[in-house]
C-alpha positions as CSV (number, residue, x, y, z in Angstrom):
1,X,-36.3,-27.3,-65.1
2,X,-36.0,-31.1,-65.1
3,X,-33.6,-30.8,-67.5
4,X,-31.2,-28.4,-65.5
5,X,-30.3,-30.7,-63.4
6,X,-29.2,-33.1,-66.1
7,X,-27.8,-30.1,-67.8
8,X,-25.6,-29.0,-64.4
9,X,-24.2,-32.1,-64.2
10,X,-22.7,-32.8,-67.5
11,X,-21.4,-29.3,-67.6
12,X,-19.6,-29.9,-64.4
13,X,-17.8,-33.5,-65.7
14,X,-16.7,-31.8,-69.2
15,X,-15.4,-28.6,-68.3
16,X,-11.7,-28.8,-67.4
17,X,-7.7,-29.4,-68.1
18,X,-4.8,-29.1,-66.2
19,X,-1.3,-30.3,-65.4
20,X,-1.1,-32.6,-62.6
21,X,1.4,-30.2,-60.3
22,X,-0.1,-27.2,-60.9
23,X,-0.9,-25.4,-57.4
24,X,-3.9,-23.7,-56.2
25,X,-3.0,-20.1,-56.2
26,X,-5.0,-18.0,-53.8
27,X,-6.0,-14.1,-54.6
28,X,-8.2,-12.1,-51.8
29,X,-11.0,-10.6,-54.0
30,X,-12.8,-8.7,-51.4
31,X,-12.1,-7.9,-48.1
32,X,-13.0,-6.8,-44.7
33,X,-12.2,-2.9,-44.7
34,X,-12.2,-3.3,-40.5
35,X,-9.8,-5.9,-40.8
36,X,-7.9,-6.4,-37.8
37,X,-3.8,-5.1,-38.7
38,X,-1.3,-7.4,-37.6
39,X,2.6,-7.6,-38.3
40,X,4.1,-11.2,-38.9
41,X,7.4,-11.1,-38.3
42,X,10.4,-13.2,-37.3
43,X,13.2,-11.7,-34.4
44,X,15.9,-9.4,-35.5
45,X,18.4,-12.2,-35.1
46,X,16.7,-15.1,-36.5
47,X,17.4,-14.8,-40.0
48,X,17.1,-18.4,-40.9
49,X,15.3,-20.2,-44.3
50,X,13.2,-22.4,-41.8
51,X,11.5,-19.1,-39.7
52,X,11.2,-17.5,-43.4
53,X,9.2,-20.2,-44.7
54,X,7.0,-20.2,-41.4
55,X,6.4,-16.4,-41.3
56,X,5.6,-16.4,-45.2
57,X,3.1,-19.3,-44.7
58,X,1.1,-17.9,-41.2
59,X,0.9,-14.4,-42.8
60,X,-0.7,-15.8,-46.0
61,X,-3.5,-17.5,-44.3
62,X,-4.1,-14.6,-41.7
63,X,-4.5,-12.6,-45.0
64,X,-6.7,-14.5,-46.9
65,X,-9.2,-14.9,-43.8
66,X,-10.2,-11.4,-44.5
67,X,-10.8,-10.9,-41.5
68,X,-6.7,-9.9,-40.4
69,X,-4.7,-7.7,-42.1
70,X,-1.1,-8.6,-42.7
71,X,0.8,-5.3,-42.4
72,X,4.0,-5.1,-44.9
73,X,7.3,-4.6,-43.6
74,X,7.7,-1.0,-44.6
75,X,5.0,-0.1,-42.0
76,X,7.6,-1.4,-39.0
77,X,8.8,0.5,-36.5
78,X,12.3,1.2,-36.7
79,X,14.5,-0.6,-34.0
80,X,15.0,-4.5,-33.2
81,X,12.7,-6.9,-32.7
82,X,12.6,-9.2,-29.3
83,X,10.5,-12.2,-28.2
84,X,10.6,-10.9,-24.7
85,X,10.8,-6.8,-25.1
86,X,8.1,-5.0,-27.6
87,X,8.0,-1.8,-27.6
88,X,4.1,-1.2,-27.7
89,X,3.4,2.4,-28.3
90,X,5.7,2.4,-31.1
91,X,4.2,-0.8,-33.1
92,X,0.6,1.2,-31.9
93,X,1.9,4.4,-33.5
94,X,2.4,2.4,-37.0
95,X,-1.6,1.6,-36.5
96,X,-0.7,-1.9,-35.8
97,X,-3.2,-3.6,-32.9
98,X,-1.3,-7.2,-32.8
99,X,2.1,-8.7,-33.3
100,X,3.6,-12.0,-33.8
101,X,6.6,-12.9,-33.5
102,X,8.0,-16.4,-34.5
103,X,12.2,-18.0,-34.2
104,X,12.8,-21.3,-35.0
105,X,16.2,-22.9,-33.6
106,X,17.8,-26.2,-34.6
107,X,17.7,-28.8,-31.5
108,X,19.5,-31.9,-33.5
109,X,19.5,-33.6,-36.9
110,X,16.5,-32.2,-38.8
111,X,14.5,-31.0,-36.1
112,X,14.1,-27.6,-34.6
113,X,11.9,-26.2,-31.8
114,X,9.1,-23.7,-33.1
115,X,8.4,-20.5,-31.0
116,X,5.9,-18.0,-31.1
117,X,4.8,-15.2,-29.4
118,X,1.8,-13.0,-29.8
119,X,1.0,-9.5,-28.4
120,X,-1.8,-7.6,-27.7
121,X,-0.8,-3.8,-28.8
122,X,-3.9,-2.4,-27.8
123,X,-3.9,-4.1,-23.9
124,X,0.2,-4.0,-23.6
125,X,0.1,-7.8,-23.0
126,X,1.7,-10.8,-24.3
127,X,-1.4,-13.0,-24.3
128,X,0.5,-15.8,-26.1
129,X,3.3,-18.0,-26.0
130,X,4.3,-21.3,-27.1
131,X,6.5,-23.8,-28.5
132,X,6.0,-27.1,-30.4
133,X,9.1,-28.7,-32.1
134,X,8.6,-29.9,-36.0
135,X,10.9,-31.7,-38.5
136,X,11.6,-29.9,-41.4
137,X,9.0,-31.6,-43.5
138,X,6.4,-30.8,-41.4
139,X,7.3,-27.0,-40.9
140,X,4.3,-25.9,-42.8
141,X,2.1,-28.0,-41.8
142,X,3.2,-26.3,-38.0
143,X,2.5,-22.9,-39.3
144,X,-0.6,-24.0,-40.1
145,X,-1.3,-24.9,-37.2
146,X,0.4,-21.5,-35.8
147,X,-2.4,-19.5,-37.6
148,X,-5.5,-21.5,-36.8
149,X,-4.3,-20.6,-32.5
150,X,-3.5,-16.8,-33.8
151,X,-6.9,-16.5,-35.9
152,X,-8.8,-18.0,-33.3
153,X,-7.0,-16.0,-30.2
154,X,-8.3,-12.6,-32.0
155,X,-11.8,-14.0,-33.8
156,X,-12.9,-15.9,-31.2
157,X,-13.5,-18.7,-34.1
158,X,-11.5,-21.5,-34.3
159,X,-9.2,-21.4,-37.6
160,X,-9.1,-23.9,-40.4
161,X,-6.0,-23.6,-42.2
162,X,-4.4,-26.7,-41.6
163,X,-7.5,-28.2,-42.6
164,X,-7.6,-30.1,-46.8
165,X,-10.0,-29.5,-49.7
166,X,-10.3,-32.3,-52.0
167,X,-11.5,-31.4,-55.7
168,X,-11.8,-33.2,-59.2
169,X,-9.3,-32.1,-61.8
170,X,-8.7,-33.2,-66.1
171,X,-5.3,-33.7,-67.5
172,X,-5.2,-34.0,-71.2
173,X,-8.0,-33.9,-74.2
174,X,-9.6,-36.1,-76.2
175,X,-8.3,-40.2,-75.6
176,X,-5.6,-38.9,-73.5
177,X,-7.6,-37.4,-71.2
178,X,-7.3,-38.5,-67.4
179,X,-9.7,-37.2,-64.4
180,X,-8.0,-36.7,-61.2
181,X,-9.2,-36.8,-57.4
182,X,-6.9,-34.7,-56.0
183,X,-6.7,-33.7,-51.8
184,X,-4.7,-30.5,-51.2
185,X,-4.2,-28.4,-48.0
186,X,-6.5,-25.7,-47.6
187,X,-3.6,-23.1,-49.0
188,X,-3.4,-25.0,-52.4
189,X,-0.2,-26.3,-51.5
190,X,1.2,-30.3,-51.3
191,X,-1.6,-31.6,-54.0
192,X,-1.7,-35.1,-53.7
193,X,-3.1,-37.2,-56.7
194,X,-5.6,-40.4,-54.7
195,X,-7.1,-41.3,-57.6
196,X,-6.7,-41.2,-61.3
197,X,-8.8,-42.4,-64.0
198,X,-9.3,-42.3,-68.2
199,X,-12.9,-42.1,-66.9
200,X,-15.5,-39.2,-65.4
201,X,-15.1,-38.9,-61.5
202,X,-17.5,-36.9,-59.5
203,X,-19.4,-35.5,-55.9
204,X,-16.0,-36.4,-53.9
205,X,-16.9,-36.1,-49.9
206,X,-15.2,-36.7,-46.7
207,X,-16.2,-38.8,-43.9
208,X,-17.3,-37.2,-40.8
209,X,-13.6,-37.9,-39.5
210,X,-11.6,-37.2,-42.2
211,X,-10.0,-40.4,-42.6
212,X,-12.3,-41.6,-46.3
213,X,-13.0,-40.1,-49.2
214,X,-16.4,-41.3,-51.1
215,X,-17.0,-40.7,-54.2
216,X,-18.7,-41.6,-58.2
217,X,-16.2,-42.9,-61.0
218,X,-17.3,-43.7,-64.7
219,X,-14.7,-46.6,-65.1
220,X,-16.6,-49.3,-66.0
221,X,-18.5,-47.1,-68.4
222,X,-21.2,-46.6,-65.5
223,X,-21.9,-44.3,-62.5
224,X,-20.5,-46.4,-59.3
225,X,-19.6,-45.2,-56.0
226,X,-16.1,-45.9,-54.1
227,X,-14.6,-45.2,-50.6
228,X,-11.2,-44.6,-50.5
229,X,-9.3,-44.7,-47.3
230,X,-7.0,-41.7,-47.0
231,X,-3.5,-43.2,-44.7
232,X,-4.0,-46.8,-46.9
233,X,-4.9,-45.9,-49.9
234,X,-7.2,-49.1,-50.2
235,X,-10.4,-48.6,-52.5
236,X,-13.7,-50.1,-52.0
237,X,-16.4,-50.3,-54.4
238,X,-19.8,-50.0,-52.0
239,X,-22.3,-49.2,-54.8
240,X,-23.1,-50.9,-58.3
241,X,-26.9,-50.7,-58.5
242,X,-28.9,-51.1,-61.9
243,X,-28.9,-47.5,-63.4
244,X,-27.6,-44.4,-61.4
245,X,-25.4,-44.7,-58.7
246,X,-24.4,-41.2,-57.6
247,X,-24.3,-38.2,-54.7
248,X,-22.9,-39.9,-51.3
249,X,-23.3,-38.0,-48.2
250,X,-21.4,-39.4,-44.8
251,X,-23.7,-39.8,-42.1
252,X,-22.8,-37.7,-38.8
253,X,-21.4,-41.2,-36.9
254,X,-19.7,-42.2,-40.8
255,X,-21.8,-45.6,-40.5
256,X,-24.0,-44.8,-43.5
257,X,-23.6,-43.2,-46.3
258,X,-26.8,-41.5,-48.1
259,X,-26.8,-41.9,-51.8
260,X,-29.1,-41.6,-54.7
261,X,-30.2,-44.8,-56.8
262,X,-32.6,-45.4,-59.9
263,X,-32.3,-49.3,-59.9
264,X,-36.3,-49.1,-59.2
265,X,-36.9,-46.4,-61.9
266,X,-36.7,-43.1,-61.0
267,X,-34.2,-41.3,-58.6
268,X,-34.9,-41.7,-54.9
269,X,-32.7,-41.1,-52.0
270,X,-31.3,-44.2,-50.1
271,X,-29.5,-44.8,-46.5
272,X,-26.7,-47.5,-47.4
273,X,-25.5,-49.7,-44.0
274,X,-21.8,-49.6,-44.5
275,X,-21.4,-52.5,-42.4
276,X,-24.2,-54.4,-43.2
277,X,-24.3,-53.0,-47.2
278,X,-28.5,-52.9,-46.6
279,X,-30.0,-50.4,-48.4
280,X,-33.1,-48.6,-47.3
281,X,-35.2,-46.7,-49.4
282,X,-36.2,-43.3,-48.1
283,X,-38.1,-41.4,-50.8
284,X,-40.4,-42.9,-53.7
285,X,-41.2,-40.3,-55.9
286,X,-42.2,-39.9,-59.6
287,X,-39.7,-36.9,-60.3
288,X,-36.2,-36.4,-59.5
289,X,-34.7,-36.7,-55.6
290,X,-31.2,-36.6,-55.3
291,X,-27.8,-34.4,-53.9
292,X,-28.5,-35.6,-50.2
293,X,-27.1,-34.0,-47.2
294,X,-27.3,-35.0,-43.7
295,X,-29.1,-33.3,-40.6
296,X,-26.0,-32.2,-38.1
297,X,-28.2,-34.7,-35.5
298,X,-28.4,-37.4,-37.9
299,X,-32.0,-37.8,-37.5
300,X,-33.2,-35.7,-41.5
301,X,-31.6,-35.7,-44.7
302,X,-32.0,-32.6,-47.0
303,X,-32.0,-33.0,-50.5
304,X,-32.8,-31.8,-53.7
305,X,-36.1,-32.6,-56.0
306,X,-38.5,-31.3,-58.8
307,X,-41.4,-33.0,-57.5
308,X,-43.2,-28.8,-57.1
309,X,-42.2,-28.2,-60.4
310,X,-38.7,-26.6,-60.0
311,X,-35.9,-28.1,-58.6
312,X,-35.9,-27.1,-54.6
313,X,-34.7,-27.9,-51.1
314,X,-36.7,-30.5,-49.0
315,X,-36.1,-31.9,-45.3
316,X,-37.0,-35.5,-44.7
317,X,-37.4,-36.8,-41.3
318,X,-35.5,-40.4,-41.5
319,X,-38.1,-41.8,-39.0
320,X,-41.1,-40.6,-40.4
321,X,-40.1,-40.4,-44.0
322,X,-42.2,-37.1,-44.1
323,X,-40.8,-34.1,-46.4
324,X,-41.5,-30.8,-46.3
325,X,-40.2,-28.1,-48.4
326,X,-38.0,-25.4,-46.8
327,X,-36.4,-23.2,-49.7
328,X,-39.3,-20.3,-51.7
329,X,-36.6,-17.6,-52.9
330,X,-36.0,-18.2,-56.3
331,X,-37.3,-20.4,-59.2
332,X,-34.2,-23.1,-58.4
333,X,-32.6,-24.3,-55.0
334,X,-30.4,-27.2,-55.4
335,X,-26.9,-28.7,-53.9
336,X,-27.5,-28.2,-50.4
337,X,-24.9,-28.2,-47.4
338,X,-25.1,-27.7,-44.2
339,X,-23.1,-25.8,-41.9
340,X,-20.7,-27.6,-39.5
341,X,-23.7,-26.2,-36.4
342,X,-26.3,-27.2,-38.2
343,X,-27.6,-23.6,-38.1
344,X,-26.6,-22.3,-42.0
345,X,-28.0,-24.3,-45.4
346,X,-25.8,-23.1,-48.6
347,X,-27.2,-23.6,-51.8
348,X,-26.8,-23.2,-55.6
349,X,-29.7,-20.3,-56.1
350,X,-31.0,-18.7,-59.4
351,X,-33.6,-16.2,-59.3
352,X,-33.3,-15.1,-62.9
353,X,-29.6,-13.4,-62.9
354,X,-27.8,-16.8,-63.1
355,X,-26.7,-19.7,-60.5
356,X,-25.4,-18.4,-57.5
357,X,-24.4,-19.4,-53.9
358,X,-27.3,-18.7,-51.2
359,X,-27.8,-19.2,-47.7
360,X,-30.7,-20.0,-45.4
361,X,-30.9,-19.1,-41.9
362,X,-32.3,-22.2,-40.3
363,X,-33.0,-19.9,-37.0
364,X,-35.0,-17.6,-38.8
365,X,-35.6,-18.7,-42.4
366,X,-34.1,-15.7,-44.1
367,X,-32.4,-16.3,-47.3
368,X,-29.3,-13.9,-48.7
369,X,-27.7,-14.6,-51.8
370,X,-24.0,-14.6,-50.9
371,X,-21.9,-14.7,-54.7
372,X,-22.4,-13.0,-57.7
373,X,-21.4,-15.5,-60.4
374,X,-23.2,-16.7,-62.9
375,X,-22.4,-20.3,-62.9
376,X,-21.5,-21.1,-59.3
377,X,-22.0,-24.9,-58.3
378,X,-21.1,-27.2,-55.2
379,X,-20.9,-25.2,-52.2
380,X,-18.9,-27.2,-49.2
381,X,-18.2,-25.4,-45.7
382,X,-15.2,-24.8,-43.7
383,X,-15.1,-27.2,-40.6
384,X,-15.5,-23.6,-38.6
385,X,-18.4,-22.4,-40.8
386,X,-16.6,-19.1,-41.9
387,X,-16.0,-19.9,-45.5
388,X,-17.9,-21.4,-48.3
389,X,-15.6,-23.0,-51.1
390,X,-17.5,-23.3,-54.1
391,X,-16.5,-23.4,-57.7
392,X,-17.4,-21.2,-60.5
393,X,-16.9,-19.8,-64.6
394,X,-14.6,-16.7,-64.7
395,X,-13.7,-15.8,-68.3
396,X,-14.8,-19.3,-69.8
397,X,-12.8,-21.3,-67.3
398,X,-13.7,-22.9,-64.4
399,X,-12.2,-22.3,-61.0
400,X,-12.3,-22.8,-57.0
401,X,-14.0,-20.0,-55.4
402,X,-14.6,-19.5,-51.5
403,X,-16.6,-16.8,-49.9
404,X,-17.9,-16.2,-46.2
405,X,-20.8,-17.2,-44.9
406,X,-22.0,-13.5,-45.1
407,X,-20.7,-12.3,-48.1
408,X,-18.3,-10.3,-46.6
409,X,-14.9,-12.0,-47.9
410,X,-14.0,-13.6,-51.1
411,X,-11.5,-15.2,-52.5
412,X,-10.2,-17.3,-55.8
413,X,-8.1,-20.7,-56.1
414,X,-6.5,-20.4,-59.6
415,X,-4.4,-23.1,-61.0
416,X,-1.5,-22.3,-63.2
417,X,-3.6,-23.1,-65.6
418,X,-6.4,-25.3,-66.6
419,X,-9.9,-26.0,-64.8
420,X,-11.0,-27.9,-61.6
421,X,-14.3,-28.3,-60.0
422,X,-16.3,-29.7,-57.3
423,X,-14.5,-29.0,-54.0
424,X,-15.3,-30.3,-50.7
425,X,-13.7,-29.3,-47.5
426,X,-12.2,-31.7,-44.8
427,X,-13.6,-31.7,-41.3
428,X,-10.9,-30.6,-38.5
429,X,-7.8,-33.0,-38.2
């Protein structure tokens, strides 16, 4: 089982190609059948491009919560549509329970004031209304925006689509290939390239904030870990030890980074200093101890190691340095992350049908496997906890993958064609 870990990892650097502006393309694979019905729509008089694009962009991320379904046109009630007068029984009689309604007017040169309102069909109440003005770039990213106060307003959790994934991507084959860190928002759309090398680049993560990006890059033919500031683009190497150099993990306060060296030997878990650059060493172990992840308290790191026999999930208190095994289901636990709460523990799982995404219940310690994949890798939360992105083989390619926290809801990120892997979601911005 050692050797699955080796194994996992060079699968993960060779498997993909794609063109540098392909899109993520989302498809809902599975569903909520209770899923709340709502109608997206603009006023009868608004008509405009900029109201189009806003409508077009909240309904698609209402829809691929699961959780709220988008109801099509067709299903309308005949008759206008006003911000101020809805006519509830007749939106209720179409089975829809919720209604929003967005106009966006010009107020000068490129910028236009955003309204929307949202109705409660069931009560007979508006129960929202507001207005936020946007220049035309940032239209979508206001829409965005529109849906996490709309998703939240009829969960009751707060949304994440305006939130970022970041993900590695290949362009090319053979010499002329290129590996690409690429940051996107949550939708797939405005892919941005932050860093592109001829060499492997691997385990991106965000800082607790948002504002960095850490991760491992091959250029100088060996495994050395960077942090890259998101607004300034600067680079920073912060880790060149003897031997491996790989898996950073943010610290809750982003003032340390967890990482796993082998410049003593074998792999052991290390707290880095950022300030300071000290390193202090937090395991010393025989076997193989890497893929940290930090406590939501700061105060343990889980990780991964084969020091039972089998790769599993351990918890190591930082002050104590003991470490105590937590995951039993399975013959293989590995690639741990925690929920934003600290209350949820995703994993890669096999028991014997392949590698799939689990989760433990820290409150109770019950385990449910979550995906049904048989190569599914590098599970990473939503800010909100809802969604696990993760990515996955389908059909002897390798995609983006993201799937509740129960199981419930599913969904893929295809590009237009190609491969990309190891995703990690931003924190709220």
């Amino acid at each position: 089982m050692v050797r699955r870990l080796v194994l996992s990892v060079a699968f993960i650097v060779c498997c993909l190609v794609q063109p540098a502006f392909a899109l993520l393309e989302i498809e809902i694979s599975q569903g909520v059948e209770s899923a709340l019905p709502i109608a997206v729509t603009a006023t009868s008089s608004d008509s405009s491009a900029e109201t189009r694009l806003m409508t077009q962009v909240i309904s698609a991320d209402l829809h691929r919560s699961g959780l709220l379904g988008v109801v099509e046109q067709g299903r309308y009630p005949t008759g206008s549509i006003d911000k101020k007068q809805v006519e509830y029984q007749a939106w209720r009689d179409k089975g829809i329970e919720a209604l929003l309604v967005v106009t966006t007017q010009p107020i000068s040169a490129d910028q236009y004031q955003v309204e929307f309102f949202l109705y409660d069909l069931v009560r007979n109440k508006r129960s929202l209304a507001h207005s936020v003005n946007s220049d035309s770039h940032s239209l979508r990213r206001v829409a965005h925006k529109i849906a996490d106060v709309v998703f939240e307003s009829l969960v009751g959790l707060r949304g994440a689509f305006s939130t970022r994934i970041a993900y590695i991507t290949e362009m090319g084959i053979g010499k002329k290939r290129q590996y690409v860190l690429k940051v996107a928002d949550a939708d797939g759309h405005n892919p941005l390239s932050v860093f592109i090398s001829n060499k492997q680049l691997m385990s991106p993560v965000w800082s607790s904030n948002g504002s960095k990006l850490a991760y491992v890059s091959f250029e100088n033919e060996r495994s050395e870990i960077f942090i890259q500031d998101m607004a300034s683009g600067k680079r920073e190497k912060i880790s060149s030890a003897p031997g491996l150099n790989s898996a950073p993990a943010w610290s809750p306060n982003d003032q340390q980074l967890a990482l796993t060296l082998s410049q003593d030997g074998d792999p052991n878990i290390y707290i880095l200093d950022l300030k300071s650059g000290n390193k202090r060493q937090l395991t010393s172990h025989y076997g193989i101890d890497t893929e940290p992840t930090w406590s939501a308290d700061g105060r343990s790191i889980y990780f991964t190691s084969n020091r039972s026999g089998s790769p599993q999930v351990y918890k190591l208190s930082i002050s104590t340095g003991k470490a105590e095994r937590i995951s039993f289901d399975g013959r293989y636990n590995a690639a741990a992350a925690l929920s934003p709460n600290g209350e949820l523990l995703a994993m890669v799982h096999n028991d014997g049908k392949g590698y799939r995404i689990g989760v433990l219940d820290l409150r109770n310690d019950s385990f449910q496997v979550i995906t049904n994949g048989d190569l599914d890798e590098a599970p990473s939360f939503a800010p909100n906890g809802s969604m696990i992105i993760f990515s996955t083989r389908r059909s002897g390619s390798t995609i983006l993958s993201a799937v509740s926290a129960d199981g419930r809801v599913q969904q893929q990120f295809r590009l237009q064609s190609g491969k990309v892997r190891e995703p990690t979601w931003s924190p709220f911005r």
